[in-house]
C-alpha positions as CSV (number, residue, x, y, z in Angstrom):
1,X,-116.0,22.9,23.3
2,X,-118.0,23.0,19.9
3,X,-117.5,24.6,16.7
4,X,-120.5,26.8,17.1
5,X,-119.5,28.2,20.2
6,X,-116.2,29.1,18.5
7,X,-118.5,31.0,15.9
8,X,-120.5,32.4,18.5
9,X,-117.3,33.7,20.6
10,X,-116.1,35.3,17.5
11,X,-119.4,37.1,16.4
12,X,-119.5,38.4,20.2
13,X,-115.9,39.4,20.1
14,X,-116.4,41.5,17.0
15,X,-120.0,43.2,17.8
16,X,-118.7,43.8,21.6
17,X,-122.3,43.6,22.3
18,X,-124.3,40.5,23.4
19,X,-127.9,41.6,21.9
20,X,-126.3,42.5,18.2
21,X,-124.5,39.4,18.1
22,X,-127.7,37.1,18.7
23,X,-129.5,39.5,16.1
24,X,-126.7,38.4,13.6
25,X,-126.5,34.6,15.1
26,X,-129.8,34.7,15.0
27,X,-130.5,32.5,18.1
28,X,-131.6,34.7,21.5
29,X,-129.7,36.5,23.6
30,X,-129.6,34.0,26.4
31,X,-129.2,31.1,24.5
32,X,-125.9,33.2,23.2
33,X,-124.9,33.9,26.5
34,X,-125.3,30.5,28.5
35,X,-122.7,29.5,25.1
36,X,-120.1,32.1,26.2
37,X,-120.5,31.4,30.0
38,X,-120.2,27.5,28.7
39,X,-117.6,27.7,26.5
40,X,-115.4,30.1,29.2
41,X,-116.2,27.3,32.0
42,X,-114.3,24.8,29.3
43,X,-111.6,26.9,29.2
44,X,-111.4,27.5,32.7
45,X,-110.8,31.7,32.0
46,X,-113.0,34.5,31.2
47,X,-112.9,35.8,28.1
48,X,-114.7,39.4,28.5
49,X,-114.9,42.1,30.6
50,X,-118.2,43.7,31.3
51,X,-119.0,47.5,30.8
52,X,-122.6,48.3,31.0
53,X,-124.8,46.7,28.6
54,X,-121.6,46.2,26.3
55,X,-118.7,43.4,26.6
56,X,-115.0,43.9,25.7
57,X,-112.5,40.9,25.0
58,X,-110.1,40.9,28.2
59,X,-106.3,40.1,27.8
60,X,-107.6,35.9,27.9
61,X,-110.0,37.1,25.2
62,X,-107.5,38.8,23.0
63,X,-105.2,35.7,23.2
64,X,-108.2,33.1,22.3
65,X,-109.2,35.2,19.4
66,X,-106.3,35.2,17.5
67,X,-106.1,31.5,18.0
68,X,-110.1,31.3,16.7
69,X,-109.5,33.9,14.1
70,X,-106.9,31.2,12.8
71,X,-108.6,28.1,13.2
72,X,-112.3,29.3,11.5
73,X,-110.4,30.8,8.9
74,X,-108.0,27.6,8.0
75,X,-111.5,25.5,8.3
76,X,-113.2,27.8,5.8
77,X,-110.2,27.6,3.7
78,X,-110.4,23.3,3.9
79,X,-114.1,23.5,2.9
80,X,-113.0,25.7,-0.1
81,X,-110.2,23.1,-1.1
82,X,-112.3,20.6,-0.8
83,X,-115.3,21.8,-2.8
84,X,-112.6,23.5,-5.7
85,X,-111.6,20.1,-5.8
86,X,-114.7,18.4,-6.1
87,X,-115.6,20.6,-8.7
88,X,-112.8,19.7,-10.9
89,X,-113.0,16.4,-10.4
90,X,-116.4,16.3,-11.3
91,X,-115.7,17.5,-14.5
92,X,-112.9,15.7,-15.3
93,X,-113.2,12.3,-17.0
94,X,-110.4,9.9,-16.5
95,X,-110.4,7.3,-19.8
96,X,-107.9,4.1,-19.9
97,X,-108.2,2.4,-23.6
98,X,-106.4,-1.0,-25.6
99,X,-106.4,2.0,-28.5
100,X,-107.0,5.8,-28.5
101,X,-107.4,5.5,-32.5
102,X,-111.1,6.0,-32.4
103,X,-111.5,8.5,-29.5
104,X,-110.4,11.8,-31.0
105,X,-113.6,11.5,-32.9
106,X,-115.4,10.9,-29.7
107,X,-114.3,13.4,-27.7
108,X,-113.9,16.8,-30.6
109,X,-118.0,16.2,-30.6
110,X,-118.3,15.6,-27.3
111,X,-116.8,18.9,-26.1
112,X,-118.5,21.0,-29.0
113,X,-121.0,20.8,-26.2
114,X,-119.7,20.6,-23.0
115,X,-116.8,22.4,-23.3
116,X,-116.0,22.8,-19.3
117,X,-115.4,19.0,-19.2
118,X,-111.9,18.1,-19.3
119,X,-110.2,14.7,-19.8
120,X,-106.8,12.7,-18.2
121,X,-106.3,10.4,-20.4
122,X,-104.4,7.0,-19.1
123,X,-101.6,5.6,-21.8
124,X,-102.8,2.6,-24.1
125,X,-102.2,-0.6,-21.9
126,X,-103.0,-3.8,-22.7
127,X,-106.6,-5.6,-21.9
128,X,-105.8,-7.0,-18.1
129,X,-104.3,-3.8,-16.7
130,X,-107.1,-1.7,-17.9
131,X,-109.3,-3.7,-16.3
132,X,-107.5,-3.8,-13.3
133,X,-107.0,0.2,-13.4
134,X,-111.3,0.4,-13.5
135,X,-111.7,-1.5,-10.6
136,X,-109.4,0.1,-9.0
137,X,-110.9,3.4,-9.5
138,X,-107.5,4.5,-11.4
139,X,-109.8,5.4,-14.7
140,X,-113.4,6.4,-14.8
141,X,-113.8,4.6,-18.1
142,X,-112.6,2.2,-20.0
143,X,-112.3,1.7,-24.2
144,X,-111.9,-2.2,-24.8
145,X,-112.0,-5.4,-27.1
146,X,-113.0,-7.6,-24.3
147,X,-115.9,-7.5,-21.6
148,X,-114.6,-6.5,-18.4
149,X,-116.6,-8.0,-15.5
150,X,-116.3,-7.2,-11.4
151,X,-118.1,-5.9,-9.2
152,X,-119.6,-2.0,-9.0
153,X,-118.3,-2.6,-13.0
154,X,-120.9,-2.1,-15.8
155,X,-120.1,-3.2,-19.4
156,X,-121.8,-2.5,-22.8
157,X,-121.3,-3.5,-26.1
158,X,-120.8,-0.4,-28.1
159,X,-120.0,-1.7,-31.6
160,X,-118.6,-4.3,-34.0
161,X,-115.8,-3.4,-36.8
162,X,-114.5,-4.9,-39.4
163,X,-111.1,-5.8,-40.0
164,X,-110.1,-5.4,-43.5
165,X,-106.9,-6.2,-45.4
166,X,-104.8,-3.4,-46.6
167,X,-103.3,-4.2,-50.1
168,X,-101.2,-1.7,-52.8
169,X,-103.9,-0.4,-55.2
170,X,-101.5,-2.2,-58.2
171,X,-101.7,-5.4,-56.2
172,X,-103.5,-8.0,-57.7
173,X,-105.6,-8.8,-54.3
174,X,-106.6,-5.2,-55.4
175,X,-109.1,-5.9,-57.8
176,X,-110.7,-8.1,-55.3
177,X,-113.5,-7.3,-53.1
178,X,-113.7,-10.2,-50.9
179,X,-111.3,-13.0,-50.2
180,X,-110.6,-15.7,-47.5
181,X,-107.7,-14.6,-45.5
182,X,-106.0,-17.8,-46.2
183,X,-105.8,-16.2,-49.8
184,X,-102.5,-14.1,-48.8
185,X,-100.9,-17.0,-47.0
186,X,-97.6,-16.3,-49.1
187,X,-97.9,-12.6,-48.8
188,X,-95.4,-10.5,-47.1
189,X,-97.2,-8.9,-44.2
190,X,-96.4,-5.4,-41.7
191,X,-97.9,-6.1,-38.7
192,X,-98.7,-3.6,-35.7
193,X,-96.2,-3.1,-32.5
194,X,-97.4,-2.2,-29.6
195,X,-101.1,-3.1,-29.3
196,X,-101.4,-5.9,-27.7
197,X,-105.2,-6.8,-28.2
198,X,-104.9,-6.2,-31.9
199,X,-101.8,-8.3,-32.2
200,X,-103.9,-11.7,-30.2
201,X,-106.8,-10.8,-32.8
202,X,-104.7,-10.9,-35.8
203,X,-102.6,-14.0,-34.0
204,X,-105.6,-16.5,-33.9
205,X,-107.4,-15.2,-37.2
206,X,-104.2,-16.5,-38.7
207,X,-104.3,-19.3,-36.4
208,X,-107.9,-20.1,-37.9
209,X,-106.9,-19.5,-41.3
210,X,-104.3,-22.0,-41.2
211,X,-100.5,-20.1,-41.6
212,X,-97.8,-18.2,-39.9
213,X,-97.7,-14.5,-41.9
214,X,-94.8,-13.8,-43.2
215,X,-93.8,-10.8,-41.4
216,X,-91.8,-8.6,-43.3
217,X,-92.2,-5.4,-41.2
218,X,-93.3,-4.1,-37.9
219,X,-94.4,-1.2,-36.9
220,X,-95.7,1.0,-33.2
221,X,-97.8,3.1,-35.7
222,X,-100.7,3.1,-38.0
223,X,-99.7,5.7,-40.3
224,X,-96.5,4.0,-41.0
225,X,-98.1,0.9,-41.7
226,X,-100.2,2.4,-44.6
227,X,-97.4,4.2,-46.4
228,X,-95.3,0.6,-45.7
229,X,-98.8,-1.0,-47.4
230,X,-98.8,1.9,-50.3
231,X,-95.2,1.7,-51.1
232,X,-96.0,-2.4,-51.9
233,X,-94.0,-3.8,-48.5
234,X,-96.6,-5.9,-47.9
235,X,-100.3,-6.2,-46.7
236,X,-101.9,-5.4,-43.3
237,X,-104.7,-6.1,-41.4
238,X,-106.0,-3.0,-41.0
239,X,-109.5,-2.3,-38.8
240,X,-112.4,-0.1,-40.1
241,X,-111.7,2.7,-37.3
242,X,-108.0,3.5,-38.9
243,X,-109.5,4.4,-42.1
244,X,-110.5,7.8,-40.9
245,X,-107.3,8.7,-38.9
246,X,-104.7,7.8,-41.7
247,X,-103.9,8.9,-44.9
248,X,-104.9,6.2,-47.4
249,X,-102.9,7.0,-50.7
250,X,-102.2,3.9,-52.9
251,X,-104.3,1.5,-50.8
252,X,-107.4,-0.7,-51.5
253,X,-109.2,-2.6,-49.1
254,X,-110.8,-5.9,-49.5
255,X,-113.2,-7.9,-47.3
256,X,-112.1,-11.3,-45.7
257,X,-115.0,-13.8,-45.5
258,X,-113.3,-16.5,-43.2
259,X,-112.5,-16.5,-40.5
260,X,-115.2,-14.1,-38.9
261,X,-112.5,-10.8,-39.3
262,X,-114.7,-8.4,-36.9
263,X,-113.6,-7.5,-33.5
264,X,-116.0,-5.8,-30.9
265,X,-115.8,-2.3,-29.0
266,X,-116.6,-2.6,-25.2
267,X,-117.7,0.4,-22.7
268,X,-117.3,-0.1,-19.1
269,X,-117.7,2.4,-16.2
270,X,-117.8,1.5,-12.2
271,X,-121.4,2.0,-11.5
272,X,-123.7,5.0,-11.7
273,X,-123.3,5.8,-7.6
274,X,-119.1,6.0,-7.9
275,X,-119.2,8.0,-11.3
276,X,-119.2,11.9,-11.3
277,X,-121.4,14.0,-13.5
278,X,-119.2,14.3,-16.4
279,X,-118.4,10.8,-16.5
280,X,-122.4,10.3,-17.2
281,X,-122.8,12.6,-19.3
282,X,-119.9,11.1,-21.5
283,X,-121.3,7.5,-21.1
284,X,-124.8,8.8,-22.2
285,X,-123.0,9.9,-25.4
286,X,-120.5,7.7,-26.3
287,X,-123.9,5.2,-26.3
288,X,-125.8,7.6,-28.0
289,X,-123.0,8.1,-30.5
290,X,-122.5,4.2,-31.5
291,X,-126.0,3.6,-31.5
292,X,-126.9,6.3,-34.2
């Protein structure tokens, strides 16, 4: 028993009449009936009764098509599910990030022109389990500090930034526009909670620099940091890609010259044959974007 002979049993069922049902099938008439005659041998019944040139469903025929009404139809309705579901996932974008601070830029411009593209994006986690969730297929793409390797993985350097330190306007470091980082060594500092890359960055650039931070605050946000920092609790390090998210009142910045105070911005994506069409079309912009 095929599929197509269920189509073709139907189709004969509903026409009652062999010729207009291989019309419709378009196949020949008795291509469609040596189907019937095989499909009622399979079943071991026959499945219509024979009035002149016309055929009517007997009480075997009656039975079967309810049953074939119910299967075709709960088939068509799989191949619907299945391609309303492939259409929304191909226009759905799953992101996993060390930091969503720079992406709201990203993604206002990005949907200015294709707004039918929607994104689920995965909570901030540190470097390793980001990495794992791409090659796992949890996340499309992936926002870090740090290459990610693996296989069916691709990974491109999208950008440097700097990382500036965050003073009170009437500090004294104010007036400066470059220092070495060792220069604050008996500062009071408010470092950042919760993101783990940016906290190992700012570990070994003190590290390099040669002190322990005081640490007089901590805090899981960067908007709180900067009113800490304007209030004069203390300095921060403060990346380039916060200046545009928080609000800045009663800060300066100033350059550090040593140690190298720049962390990079990685892209990576599982490669082009396991991504769906809105995941290239971001990827094609978010490079486009860094590159202009």
């Amino acid at each position: 028993m095929e599929l197509l002979q269920l189509q073709y049993f139907q189709t004969v069922a509903r026409t009652g009449n062999i010729t207009q049902a291989a019309k419709e099938l378009y196949i020949s008439q008795p291509c469609l009936s040596r189907s019937i005659s095989r499909l009622e041998q399979s079943l071991g019944v026959s499945l219509f009764d024979r009035k002149g040139r016309n055929i009517v469903l007997n009480q075997y025929g009656k039975v079967y098509l309810k049953r074939v009404d119910a299967a075709l139809k709960e088939l068509a309705d799989g191949q619907q599910s299945l391609s309303d579901m492939s259409e929304r996932f191909s226009k759905t974008v799953s992101v996993g990030a060390v930091t969503l601070r720079f992406l709201p830029r990203l993604f206002n411009q990005f949907l200015h022109q294709n707004e039918q593209v929607k994104f689920r994006l995965i909570n901030v986690k540190p470097h390793g389990e980001v990495e794992r969730d791409l090659q796992e297929g949890v996340i499309d793409i992936a926002f870090t500090f740090a290459p990610i390797a693996g296989d069916n993985v691709t990974c491109k350097l999208l950008t440097e930034e700097e990382i500036l330190l965050a003073v009170p306007e009437n500090h004294p470091l104010a007036a400066k526009n470059q220092i070495d980082l060792s220069a604050t060594a008996d500062e009071p500092y408010i470092n950042l909670s919760g993101d783990y890359d940016l906290a190992l960055l700012s570990r070994s650039l003190f590290i390099q620099a040669g002190f322990t931070p005081n640490v007089r605050f901590e805090s899981p946000t960067a908007d709180f940091i900067a009113s800490l920092v304007s209030e004069g609790f203390g300095c921060a390090l403060f990346p380039e890609s916060w200046k545009s998210t928080v609000k800045l009142t009663g800060i300066r910045f100033v350059h550090l010259l040593s140690p190298h105070c720049r962390r990079s911005i990685y892209l990576s994506s599982r490669e082009s044959n396991h991504q769906s069409p809105a995941s290239v079309q971001f990827i094609d912009f978010v490079s486009t974007y860094f590159r202009a």
